[in-house]
OpenMM code with the backbone's topology and positions (N, CA, C; nanometers):
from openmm import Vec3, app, unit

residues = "UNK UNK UNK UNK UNK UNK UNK UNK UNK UNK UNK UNK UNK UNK UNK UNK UNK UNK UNK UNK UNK UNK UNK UNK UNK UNK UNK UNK UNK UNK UNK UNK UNK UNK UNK UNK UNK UNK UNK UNK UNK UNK UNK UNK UNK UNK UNK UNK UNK UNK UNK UNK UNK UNK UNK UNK UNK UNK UNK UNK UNK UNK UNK UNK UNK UNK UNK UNK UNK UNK UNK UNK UNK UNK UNK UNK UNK UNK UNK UNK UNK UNK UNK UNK UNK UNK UNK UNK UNK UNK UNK UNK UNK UNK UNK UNK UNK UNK UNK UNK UNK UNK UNK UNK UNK UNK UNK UNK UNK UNK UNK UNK UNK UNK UNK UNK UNK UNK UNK".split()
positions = [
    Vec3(8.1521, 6.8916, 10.0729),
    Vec3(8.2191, 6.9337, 9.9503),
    Vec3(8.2172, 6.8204, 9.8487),
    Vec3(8.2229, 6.8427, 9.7059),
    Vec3(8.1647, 6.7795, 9.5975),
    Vec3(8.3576, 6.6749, 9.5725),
    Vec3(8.3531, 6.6306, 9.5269),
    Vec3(8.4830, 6.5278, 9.4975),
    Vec3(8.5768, 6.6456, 9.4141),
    Vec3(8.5560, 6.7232, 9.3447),
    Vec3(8.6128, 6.8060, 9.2534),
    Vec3(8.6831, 6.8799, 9.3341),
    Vec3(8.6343, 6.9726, 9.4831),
    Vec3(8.6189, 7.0813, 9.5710),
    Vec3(8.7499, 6.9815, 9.6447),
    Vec3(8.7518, 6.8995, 9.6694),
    Vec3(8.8485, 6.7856, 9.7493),
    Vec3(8.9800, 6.7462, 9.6642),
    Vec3(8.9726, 6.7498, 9.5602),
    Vec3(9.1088, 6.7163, 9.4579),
    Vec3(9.2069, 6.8405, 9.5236),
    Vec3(9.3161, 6.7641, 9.5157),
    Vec3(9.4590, 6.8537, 9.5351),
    Vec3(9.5490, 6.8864, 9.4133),
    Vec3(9.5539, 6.9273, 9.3890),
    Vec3(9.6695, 7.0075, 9.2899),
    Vec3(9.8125, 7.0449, 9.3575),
    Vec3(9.8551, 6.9441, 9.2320),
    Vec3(10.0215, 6.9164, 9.2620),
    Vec3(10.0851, 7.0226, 9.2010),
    Vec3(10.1632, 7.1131, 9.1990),
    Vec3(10.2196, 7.2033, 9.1246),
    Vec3(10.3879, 7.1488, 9.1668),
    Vec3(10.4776, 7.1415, 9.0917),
    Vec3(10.6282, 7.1315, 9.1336),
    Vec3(10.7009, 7.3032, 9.2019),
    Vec3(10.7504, 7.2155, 9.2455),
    Vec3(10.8371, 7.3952, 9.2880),
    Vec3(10.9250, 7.4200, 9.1923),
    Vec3(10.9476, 7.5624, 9.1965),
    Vec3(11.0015, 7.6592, 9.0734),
    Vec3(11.1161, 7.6671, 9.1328),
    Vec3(11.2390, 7.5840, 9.0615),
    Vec3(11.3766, 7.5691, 9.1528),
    Vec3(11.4282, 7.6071, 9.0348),
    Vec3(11.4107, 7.7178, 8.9176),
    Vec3(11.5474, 7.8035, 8.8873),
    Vec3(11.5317, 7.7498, 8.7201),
    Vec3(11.4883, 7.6440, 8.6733),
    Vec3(11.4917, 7.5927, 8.5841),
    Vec3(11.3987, 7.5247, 8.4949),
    Vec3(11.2899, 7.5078, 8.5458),
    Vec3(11.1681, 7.4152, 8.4964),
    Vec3(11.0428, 7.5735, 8.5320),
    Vec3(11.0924, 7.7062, 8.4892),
    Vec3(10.9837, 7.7752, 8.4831),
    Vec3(10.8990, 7.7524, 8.3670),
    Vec3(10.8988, 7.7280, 8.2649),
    Vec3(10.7856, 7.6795, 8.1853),
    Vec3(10.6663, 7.5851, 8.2172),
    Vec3(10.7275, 7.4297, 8.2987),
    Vec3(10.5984, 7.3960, 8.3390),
    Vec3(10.5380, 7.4064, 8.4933),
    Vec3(10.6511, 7.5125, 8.6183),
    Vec3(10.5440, 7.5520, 8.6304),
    Vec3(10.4740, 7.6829, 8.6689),
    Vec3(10.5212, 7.7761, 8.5888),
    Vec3(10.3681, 7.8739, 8.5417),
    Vec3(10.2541, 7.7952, 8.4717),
    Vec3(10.2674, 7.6954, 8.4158),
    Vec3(10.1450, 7.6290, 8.3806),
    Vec3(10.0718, 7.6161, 8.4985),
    Vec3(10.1550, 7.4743, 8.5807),
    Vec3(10.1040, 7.4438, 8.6953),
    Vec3(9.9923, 7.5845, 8.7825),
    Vec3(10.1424, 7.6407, 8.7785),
    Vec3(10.0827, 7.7554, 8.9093),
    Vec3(9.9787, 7.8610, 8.8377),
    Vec3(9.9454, 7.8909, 8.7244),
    Vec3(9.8548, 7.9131, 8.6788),
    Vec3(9.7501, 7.9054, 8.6437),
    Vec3(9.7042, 7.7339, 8.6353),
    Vec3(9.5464, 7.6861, 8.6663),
    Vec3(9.5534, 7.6661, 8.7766),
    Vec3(9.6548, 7.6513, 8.8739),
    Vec3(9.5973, 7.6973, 9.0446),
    Vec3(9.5134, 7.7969, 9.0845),
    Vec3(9.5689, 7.9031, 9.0358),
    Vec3(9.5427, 8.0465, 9.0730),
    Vec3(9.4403, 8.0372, 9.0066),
    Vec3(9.4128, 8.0389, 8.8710),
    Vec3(9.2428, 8.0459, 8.7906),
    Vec3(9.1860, 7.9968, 8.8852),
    Vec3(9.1770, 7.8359, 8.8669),
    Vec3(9.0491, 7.7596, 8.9663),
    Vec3(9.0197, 7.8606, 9.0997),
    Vec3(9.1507, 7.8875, 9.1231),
    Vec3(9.0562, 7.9719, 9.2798),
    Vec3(9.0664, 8.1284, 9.2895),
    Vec3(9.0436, 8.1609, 9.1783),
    Vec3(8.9830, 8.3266, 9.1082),
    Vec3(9.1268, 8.3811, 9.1576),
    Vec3(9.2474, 8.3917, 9.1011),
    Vec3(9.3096, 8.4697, 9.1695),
    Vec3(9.4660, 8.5019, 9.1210),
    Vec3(9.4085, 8.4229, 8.9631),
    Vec3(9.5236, 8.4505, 8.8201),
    Vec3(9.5725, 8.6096, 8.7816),
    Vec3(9.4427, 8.6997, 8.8491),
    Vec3(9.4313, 8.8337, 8.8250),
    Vec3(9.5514, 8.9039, 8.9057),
    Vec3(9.5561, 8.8447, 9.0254),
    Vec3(9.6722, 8.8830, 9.0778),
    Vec3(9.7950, 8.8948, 9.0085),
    Vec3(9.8332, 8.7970, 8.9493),
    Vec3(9.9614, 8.8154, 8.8804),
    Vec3(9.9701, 8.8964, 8.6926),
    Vec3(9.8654, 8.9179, 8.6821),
    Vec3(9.8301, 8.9580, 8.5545),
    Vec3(9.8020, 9.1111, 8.5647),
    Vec3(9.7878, 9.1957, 8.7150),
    Vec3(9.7436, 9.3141, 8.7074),
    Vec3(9.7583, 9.3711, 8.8878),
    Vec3(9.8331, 9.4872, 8.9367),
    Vec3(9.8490, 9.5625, 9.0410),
    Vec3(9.7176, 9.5557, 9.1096),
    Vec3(9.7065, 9.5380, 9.2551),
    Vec3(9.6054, 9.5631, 9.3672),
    Vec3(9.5054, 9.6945, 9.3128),
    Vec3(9.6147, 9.7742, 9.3014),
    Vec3(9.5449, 9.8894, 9.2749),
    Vec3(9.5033, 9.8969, 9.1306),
    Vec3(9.4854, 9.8567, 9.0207),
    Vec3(9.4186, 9.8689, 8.9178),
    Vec3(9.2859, 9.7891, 8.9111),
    Vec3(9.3026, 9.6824, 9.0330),
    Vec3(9.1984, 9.5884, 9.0295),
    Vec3(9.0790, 9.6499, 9.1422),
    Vec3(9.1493, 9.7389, 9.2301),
    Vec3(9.0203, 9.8005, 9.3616),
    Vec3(9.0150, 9.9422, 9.2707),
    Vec3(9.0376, 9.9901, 9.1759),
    Vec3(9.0356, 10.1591, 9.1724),
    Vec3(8.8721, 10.1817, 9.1140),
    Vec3(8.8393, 10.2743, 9.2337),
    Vec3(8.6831, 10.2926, 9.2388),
    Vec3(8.5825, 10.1525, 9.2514),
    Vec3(8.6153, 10.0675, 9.3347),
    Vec3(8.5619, 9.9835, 9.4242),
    Vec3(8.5212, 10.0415, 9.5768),
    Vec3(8.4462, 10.0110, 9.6006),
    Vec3(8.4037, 10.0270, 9.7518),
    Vec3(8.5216, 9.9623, 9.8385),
    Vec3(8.4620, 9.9557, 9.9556),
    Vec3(8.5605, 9.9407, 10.1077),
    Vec3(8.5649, 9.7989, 10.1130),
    Vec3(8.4375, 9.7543, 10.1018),
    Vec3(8.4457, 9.5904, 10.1202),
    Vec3(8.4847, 9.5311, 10.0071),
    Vec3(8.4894, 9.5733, 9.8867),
    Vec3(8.5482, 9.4757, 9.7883),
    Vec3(8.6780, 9.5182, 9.7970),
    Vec3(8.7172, 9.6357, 9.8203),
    Vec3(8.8843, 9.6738, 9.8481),
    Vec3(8.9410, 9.5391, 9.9374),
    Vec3(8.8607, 9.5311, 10.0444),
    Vec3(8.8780, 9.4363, 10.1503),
    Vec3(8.9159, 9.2599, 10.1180),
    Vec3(8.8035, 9.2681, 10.0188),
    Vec3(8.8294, 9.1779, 9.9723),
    Vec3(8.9181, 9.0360, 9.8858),
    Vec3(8.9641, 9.2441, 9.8141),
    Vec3(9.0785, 9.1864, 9.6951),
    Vec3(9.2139, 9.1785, 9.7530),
    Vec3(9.2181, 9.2587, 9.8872),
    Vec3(9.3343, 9.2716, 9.9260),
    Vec3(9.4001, 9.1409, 9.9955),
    Vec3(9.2361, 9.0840, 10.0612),
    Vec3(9.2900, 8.9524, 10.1244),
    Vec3(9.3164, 8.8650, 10.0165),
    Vec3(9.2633, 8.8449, 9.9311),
    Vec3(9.2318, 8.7743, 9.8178),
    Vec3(9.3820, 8.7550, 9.7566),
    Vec3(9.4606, 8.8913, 9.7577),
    Vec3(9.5666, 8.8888, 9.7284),
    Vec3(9.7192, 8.8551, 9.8058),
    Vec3(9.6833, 8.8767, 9.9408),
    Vec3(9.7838, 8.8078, 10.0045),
    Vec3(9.7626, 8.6518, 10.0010),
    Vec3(9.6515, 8.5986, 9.9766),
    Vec3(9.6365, 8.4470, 9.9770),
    Vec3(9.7385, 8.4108, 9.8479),
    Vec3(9.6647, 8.4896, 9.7253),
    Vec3(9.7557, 8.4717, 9.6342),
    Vec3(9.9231, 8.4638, 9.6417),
    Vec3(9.9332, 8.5678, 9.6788),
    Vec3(10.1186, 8.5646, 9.7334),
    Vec3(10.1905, 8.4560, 9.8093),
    Vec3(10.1069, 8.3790, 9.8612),
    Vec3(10.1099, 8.3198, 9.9861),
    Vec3(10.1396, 8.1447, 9.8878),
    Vec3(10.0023, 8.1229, 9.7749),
    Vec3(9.9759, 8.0689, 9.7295),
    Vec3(10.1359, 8.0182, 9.5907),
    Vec3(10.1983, 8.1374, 9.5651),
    Vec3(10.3032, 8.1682, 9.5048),
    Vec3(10.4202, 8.0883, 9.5826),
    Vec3(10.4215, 8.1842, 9.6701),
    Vec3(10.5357, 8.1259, 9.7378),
    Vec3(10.5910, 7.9953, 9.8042),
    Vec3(10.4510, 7.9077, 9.8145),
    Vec3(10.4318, 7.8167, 9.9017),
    Vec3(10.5043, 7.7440, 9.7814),
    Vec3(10.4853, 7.7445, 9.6738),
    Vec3(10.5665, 7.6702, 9.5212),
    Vec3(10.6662, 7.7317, 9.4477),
    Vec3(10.7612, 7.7716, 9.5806),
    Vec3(10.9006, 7.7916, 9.5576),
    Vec3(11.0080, 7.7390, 9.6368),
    Vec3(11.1358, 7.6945, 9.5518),
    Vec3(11.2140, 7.6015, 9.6231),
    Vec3(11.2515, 7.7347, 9.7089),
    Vec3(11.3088, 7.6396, 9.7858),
    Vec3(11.3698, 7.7914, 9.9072),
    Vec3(11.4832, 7.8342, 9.8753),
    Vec3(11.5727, 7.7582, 9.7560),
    Vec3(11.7037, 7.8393, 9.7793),
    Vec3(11.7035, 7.9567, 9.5845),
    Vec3(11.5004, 7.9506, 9.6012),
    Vec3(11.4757, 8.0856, 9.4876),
    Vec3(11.4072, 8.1930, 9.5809),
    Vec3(11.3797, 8.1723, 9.7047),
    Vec3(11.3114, 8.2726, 9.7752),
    Vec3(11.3952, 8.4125, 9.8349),
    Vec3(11.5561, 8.3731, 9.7649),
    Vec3(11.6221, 8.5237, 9.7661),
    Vec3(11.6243, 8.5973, 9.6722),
    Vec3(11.5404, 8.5471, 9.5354),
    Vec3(11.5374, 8.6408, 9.4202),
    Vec3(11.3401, 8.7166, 9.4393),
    Vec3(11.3146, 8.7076, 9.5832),
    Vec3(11.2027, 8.7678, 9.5459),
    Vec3(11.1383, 8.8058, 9.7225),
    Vec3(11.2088, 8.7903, 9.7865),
    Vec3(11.2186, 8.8210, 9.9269),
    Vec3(11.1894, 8.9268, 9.9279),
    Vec3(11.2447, 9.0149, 9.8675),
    Vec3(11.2143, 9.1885, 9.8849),
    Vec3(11.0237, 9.2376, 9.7809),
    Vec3(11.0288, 9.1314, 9.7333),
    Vec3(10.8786, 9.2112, 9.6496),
    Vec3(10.7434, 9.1759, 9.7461),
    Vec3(10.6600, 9.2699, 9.7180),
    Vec3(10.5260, 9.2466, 9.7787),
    Vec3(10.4317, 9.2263, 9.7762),
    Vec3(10.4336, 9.2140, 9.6334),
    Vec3(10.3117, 9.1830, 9.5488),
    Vec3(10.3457, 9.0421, 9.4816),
    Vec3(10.1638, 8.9620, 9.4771),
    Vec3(10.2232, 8.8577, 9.3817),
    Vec3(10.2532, 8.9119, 9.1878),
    Vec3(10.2198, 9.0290, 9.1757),
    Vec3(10.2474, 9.0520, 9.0357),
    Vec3(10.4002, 9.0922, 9.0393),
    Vec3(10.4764, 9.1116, 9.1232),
    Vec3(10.5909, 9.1523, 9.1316),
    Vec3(10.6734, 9.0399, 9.1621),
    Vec3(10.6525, 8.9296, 9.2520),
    Vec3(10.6924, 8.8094, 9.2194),
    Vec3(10.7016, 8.7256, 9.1267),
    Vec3(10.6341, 8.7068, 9.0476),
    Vec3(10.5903, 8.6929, 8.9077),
    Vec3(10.6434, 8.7003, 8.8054),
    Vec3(10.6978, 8.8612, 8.8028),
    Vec3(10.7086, 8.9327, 8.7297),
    Vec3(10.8751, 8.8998, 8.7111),
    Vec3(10.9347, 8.9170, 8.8616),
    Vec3(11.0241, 8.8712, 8.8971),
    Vec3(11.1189, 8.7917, 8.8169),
    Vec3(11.0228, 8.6638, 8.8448),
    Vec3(11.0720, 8.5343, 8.8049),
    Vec3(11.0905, 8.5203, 8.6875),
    Vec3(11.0237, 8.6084, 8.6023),
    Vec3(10.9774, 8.5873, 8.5032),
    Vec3(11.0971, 8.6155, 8.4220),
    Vec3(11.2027, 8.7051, 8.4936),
    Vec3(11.2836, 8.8161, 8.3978),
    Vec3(11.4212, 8.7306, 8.4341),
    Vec3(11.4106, 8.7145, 8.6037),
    Vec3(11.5299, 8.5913, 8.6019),
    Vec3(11.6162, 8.4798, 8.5459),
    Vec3(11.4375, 8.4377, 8.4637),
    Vec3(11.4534, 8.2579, 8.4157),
    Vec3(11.4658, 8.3260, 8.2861),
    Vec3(11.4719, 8.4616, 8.2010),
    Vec3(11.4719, 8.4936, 8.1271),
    Vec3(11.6047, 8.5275, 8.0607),
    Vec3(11.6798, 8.5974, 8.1887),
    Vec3(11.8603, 8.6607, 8.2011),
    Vec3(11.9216, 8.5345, 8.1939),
    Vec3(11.8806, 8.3946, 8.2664),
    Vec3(11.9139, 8.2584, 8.2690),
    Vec3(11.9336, 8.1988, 8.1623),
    Vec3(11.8206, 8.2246, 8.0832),
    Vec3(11.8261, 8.1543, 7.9877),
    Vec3(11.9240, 8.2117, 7.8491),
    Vec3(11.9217, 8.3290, 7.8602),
    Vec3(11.9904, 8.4439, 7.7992),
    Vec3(12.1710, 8.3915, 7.7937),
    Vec3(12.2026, 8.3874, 7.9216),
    Vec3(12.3777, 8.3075, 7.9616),
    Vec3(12.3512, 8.1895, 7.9301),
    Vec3(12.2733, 8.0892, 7.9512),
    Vec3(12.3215, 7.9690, 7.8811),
    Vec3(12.3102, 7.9835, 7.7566),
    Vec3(12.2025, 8.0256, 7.6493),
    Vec3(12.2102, 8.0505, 7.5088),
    Vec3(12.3439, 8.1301, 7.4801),
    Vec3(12.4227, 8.2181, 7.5481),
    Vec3(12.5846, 8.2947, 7.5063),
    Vec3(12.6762, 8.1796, 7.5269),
    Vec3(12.5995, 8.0900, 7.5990),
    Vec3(12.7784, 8.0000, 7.6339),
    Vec3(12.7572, 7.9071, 7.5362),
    Vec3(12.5810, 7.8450, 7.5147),
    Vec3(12.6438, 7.7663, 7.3851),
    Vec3(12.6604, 7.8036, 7.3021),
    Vec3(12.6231, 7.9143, 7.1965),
    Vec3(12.7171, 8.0009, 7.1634),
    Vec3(12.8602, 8.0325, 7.1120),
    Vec3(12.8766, 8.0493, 7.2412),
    Vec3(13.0304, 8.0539, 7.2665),
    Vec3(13.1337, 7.8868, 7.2374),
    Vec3(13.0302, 7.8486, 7.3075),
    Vec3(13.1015, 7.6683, 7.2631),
    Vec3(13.0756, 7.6788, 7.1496),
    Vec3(12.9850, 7.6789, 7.0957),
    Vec3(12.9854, 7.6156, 6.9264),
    Vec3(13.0378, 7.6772, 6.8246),
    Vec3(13.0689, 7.8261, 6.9032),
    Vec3(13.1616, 7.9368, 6.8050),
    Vec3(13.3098, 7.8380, 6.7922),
    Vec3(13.3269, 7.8008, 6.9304),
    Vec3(13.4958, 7.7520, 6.9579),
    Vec3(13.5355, 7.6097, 6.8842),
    Vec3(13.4379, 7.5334, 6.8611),
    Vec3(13.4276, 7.3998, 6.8128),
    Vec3(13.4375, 7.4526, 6.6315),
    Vec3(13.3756, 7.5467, 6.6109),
    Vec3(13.3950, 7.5402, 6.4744),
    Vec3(13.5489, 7.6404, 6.4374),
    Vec3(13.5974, 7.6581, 6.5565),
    Vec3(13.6887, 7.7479, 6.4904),
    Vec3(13.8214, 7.6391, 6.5012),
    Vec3(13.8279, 7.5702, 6.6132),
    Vec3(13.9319, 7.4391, 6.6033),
    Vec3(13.8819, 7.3340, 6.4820),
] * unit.nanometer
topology = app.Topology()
chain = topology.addChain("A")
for resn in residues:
    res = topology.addResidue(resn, chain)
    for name in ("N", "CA", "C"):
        topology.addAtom(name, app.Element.getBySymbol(name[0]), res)
């Protein structure tokens, strides 16, 4: 294998708060090793009217992916996504979490800076 094929890629784990950098991270992971599609589009939109062996293919292709996901999550976020089965549903997940997250801290400051200007 070529020196490039041998580099490791560091991605941080996604502990609740630093989702911006890393979906970066975890997103030229997944490119470099064909498999960004996963989270961008359902199993089934990606095999529909494919043959048996590329079905085969994508399917493994896609649990690696999931696999690949999860492995760059802190563990005490692996109860907001325990129940999904897909990596687009993990994903997708996270996506809406760090979103509701961010949503309550923007109301509380908010709320503080409503209270500061009213004293």
């Amino acid at each position: 294998k070529n020196k490039m094929e041998k580099e490791k890629y560091c991605v941080c784990l996604f502990n609740g708060s630093n989702f911006s950098s890393w979906k970066f991270g975890l997103e030229a992971i997944l490119d470099q090793h064909d498999l960004k599609k996963f989270i961008e589009n359902s199993l089934g939109s990606l095999t529909e009217g494919k043959d048996t062996q590329t079905v085969e293919s994508l399917t493994k292709a896609e649990k690696k992916c999931k696999a690949m996901i999860i492995n760059h999550i802190a563990d005490d976020q692996l109860e907001y996504i325990k129940d999904k089965e897909t990596p687009i549903e993990i994903y997708d997940t996270l996506k809406v979490c760090v979103r509701e997250e961010n949503n309550i801290e923007s109301t509380v400051y908010q709320e503080k800076t409503f209270a500061v200007k009213i004293q």
